[in-house]
C-alpha positions as CSV (number, residue, x, y, z in Angstrom):
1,X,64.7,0.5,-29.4
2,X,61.5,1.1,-30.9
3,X,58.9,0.9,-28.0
4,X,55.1,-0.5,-29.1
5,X,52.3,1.8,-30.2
6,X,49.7,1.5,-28.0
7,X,47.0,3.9,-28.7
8,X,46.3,5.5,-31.9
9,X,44.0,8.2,-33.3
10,X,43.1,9.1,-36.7
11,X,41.5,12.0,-37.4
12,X,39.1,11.8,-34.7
13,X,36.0,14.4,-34.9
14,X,33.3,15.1,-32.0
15,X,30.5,17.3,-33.5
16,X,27.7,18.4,-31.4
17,X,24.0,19.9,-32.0
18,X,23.8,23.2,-30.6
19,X,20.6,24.0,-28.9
20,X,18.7,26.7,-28.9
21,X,15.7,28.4,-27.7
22,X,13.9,28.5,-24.1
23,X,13.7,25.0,-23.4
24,X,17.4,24.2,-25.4
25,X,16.3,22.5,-28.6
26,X,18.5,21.3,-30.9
27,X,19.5,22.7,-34.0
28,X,21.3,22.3,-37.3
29,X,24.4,24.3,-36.1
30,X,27.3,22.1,-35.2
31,X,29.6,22.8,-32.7
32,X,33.0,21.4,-33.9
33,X,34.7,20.6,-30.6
34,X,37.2,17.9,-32.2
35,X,38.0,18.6,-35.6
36,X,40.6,16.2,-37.0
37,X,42.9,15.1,-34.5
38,X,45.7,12.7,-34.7
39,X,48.2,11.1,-32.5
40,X,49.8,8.3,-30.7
41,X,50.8,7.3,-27.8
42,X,53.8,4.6,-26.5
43,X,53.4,2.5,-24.6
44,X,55.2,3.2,-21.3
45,X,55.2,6.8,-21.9
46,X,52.9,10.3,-21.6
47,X,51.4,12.5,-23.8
48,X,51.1,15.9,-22.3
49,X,47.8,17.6,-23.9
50,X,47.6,21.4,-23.5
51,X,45.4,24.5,-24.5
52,X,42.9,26.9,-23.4
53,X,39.8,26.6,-22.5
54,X,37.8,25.5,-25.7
55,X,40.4,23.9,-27.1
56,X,39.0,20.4,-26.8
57,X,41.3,18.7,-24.3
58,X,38.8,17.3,-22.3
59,X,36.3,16.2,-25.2
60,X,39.4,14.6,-26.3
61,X,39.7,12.0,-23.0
62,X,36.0,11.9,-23.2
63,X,35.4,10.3,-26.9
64,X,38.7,8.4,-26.6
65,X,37.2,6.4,-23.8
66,X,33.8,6.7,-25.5
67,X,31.8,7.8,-23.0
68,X,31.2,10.8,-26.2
69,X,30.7,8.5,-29.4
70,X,32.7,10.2,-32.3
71,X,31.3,12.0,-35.3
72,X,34.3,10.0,-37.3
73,X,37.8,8.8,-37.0
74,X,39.2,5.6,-35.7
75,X,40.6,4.9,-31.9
76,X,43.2,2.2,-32.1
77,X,43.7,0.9,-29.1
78,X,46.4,-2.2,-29.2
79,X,45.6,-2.4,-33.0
80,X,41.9,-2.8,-32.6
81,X,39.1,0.0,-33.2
82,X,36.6,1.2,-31.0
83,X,35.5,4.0,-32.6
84,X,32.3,2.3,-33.5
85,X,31.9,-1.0,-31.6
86,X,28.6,-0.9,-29.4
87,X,28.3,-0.6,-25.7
88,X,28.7,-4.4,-25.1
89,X,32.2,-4.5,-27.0
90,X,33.3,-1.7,-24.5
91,X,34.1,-3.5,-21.8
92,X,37.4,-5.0,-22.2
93,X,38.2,-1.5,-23.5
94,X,37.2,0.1,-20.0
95,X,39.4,-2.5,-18.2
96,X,42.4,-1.4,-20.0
97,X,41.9,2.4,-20.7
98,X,40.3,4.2,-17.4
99,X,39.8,7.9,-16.5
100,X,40.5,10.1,-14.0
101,X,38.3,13.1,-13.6
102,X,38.8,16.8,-12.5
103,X,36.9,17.1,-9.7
104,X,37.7,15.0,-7.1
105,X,34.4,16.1,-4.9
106,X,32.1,15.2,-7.9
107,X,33.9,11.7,-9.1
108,X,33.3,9.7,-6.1
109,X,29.8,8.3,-4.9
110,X,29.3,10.0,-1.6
111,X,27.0,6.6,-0.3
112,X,29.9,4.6,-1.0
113,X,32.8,3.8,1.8
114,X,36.2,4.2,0.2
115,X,36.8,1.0,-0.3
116,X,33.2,-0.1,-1.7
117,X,34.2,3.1,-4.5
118,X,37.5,0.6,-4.9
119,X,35.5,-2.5,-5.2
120,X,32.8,-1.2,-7.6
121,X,35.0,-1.3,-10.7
122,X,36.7,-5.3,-9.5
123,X,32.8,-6.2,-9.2
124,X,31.3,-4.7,-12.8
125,X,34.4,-6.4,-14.4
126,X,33.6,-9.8,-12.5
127,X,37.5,-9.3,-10.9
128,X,38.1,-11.6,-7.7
129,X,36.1,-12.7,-4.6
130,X,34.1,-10.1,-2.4
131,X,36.8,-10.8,0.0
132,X,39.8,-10.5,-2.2
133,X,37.9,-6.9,-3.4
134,X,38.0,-5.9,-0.3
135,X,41.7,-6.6,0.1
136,X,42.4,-5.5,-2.9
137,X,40.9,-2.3,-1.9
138,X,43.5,-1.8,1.0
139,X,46.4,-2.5,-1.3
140,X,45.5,0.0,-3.7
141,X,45.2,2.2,-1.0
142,X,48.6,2.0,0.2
143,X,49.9,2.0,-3.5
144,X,48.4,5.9,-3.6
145,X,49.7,7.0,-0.7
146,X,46.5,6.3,2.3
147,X,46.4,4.0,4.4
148,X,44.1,0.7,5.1
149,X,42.4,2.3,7.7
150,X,41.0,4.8,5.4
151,X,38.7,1.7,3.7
152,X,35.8,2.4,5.9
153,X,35.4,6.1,5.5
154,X,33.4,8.1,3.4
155,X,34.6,10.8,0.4
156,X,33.0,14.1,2.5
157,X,35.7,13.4,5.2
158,X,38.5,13.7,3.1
159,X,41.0,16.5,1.3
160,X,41.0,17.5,-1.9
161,X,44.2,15.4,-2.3
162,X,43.5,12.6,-1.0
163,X,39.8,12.1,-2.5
164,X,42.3,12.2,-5.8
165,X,44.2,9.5,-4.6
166,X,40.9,7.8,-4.1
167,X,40.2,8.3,-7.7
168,X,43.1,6.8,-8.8
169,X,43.2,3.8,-6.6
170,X,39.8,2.8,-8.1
171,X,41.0,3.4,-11.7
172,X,44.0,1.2,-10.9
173,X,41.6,-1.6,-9.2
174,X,41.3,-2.8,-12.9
175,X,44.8,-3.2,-13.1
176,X,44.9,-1.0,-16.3
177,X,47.5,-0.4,-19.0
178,X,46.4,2.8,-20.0
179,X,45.1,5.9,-18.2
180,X,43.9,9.3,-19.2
181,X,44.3,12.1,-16.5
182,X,41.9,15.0,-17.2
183,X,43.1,18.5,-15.4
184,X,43.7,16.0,-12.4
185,X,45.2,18.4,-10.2
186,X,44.0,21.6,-11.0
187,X,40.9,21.9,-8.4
188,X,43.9,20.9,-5.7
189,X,46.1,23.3,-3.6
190,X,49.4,23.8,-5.0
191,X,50.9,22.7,-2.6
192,X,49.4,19.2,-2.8
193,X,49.6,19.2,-6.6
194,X,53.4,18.0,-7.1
195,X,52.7,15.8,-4.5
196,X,49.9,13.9,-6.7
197,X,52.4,14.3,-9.7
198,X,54.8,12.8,-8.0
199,X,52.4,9.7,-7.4
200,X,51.3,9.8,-11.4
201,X,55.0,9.1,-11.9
202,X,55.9,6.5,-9.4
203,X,52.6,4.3,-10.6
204,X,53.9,4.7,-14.0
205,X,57.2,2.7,-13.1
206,X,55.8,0.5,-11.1
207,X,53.0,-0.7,-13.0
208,X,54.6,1.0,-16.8
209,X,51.3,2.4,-17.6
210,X,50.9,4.3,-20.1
211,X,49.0,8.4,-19.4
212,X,47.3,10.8,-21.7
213,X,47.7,13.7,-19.4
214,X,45.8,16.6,-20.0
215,X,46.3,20.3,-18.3
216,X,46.6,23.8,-18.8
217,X,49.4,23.6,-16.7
218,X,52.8,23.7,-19.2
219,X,54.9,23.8,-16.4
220,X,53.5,20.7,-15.0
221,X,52.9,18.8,-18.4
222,X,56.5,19.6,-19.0
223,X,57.7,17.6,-15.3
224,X,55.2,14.9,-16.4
225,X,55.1,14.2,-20.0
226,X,57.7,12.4,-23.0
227,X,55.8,14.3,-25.5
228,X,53.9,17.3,-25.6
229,X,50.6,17.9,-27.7
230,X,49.5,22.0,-27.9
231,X,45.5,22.1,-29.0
232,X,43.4,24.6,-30.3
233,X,39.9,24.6,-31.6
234,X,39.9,21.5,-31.8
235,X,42.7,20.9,-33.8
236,X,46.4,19.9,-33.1
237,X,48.6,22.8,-33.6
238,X,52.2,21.4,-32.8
239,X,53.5,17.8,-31.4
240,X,57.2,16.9,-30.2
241,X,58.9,15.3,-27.1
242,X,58.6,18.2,-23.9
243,X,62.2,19.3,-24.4
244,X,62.1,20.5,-28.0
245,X,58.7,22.4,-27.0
246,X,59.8,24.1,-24.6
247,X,63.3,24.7,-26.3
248,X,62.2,25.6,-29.9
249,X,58.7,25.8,-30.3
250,X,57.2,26.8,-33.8
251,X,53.6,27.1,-33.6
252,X,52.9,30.8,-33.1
253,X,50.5,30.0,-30.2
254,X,52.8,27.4,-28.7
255,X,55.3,30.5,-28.4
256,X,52.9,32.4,-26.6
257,X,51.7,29.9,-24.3
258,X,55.5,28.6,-23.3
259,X,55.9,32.4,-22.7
260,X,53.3,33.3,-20.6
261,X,54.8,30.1,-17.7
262,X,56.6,31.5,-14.9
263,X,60.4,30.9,-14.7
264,X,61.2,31.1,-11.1
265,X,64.5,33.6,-11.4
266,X,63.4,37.4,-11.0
267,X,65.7,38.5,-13.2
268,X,65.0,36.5,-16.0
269,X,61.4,36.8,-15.6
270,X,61.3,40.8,-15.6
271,X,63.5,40.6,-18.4
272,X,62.5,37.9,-20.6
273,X,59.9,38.6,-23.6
274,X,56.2,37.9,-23.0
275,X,53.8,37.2,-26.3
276,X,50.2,38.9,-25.6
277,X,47.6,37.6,-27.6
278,X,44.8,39.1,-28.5
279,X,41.0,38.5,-28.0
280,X,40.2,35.6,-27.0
281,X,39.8,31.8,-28.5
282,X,37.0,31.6,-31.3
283,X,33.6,29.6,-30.9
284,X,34.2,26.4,-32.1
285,X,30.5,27.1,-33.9
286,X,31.5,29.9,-36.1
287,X,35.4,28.8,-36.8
288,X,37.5,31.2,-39.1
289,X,38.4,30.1,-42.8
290,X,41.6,28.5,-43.5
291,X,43.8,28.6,-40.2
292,X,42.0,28.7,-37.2
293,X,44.3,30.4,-35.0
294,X,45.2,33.6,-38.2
295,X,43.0,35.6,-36.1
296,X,44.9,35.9,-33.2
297,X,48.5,35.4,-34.9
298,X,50.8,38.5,-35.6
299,X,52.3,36.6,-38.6
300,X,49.4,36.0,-40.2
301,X,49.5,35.9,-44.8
302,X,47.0,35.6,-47.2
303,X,47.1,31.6,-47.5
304,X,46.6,31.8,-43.9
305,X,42.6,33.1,-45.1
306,X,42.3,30.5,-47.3
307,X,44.0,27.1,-46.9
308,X,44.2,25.1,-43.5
309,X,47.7,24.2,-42.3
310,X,48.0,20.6,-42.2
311,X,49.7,19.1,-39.1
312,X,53.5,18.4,-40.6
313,X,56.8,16.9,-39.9
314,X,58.9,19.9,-39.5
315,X,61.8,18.0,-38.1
316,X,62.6,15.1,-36.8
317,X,59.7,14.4,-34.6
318,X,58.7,17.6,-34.4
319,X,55.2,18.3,-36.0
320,X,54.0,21.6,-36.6
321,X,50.6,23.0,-38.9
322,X,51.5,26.3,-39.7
323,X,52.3,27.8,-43.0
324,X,55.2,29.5,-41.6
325,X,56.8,26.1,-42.3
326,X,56.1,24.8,-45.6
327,X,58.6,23.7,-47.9
């Protein structure tokens, strides 16, 4: 069965001005942190986004939600565009589509009791009675994983963990369809990270929301995600469902990123190859001709100086822009 498309980017671009000078004026030079990207998502399902640092990830959840406006491209969202409506139009959007942040100390209002964080959203989108908020609040409490008694506390006297729990109650106050994840676990302790997986995966089931989950974590974006999205510079490298990445990836960086993830055997680990790149990832001001990534790849040809690999269906949902792989 063919499930519903429910968000859809086209060639999505996020420019900014660089600045410059003592007091960081801008100038002409662009910095190209989104550069063509395209995707969807289904709804029901997660889209794993991974890369390094610089690769654009988070200015991705950023202009999708439009709290970056976009250079160009379209955001579909249940076949509507919001690319270019104006603040006022957004609303509805923000009901639907929410965001969690990376940080759980920095996301949350330290004023604000817990459940006047949970309330806030219920009251900007004219949701329920103050008195059903505030029941509401409790609910979505227990739905994360806290308990009622936690409503009158404040964020500084909680863990990491749980302040993230926090977030996530509030962004599902709104009773959303749609939810991107930015590194949402990566300022938590290990050992309290699978536990907030864990949680991403039972709300998805129980409410079938719909995730645009973005980490540097394969390992985890493999647990979590139907299909896997590999970024870099800005541009989408290679796309296919989170078993075909990890058991035949093409892109040349894809290879070296699935091989640098720990596989918990000693024996396989010592044994197994490991792809070292070198240098590190290019300024997205002063990107190479033709393929971005030729720089760092050992494969790299002379088309690869001069022609950019468009993204292309390789196999059967498998997507791939490389020239290693043109017919």
């Amino acid at each position: 069965m063919v499930k519903e498309t429910i968000l859809q980017i086209e060639n999505l671009k996020k420019y900014f001005k660089a600045r410059s000078g003592l007091f960081g004026s801008e100038s002409k030079i662009m910095i190209k942190a989104l550069d063509g990207v395209s995707f969807s998502v289904e709804k029901g399902n997660t889209l794993g986004v991974v890369g390094e640092t610089g690769s654009g990830k988070s200015t991705l959840g950023r202009t999708i939600i439009r709290l970056y406006d976009p250079t160009d491209g379209k955001i579909i969202y249940k076949g509507r565009d919001y690319s270019k409506v104006h603040e006022g139009d957004l609303k509805s959007f923000r009901k639907s589509v929410q965001m969690i942040f990376q940080d759980p100390y920095a996301s949350l209002d330290p004023r604000l009791t817990v459940q006047e964080i949970i309330a806030e959203p219920m009251e900007i989108h004219n949701l329920y009675t103050p008195t059903e908020r505030r029941e509401k609040a409790k609910y979505f409490l227990k739905v994360v994983g806290l308990n009622e008694e936690h409503a009158g506390r404040y964020p500084h006297e909680f863990s990491g963990g749980q302040r993230q729990r926090i977030g996530l109650a509030r962004a599902l106050a709104v009773e959303p369809e749609f939810i991107i994840a930015d590194e949402p676990v990566s300022a938590l302790d290990v050992s309290i990270q699978a536990q907030i997986i864990n949680t991403f995966e039972d709300l998805q089931e129980e409410f079938n929301l719909s995730y645009l989950f973005i980490s540097h974590d394969l390992a985890m974006v493999k647990h979590i995600s139907d299909r896997i999205m590999v970024m870099y510079l800005g541009r989408v490298m290679e796309v296919a469902s989170s078993k075909d990445i990890y058991k035949h990836p093409l892109h040349p960086y894809t290879q070296a990123l699935i091989s640098a993830v720990p596989i918990p055997d000693p024996t396989v680990e010592k044994s197994r190859e490991k792809i070292i790149l070198e240098g590190d990832i290019s300024s997205n001001i002063n990107i190479p001709s033709g393929c971005r990534f030729r720089i760092r790849c050992k494969y790299t040809m002379d088309i690869c100086k001069k022609v950019e690999p468009q993204l292309e269906e390789i196999e059967t949902g498998h997507s791939v822009a490389c020239h290693l792989y043109k017919k």
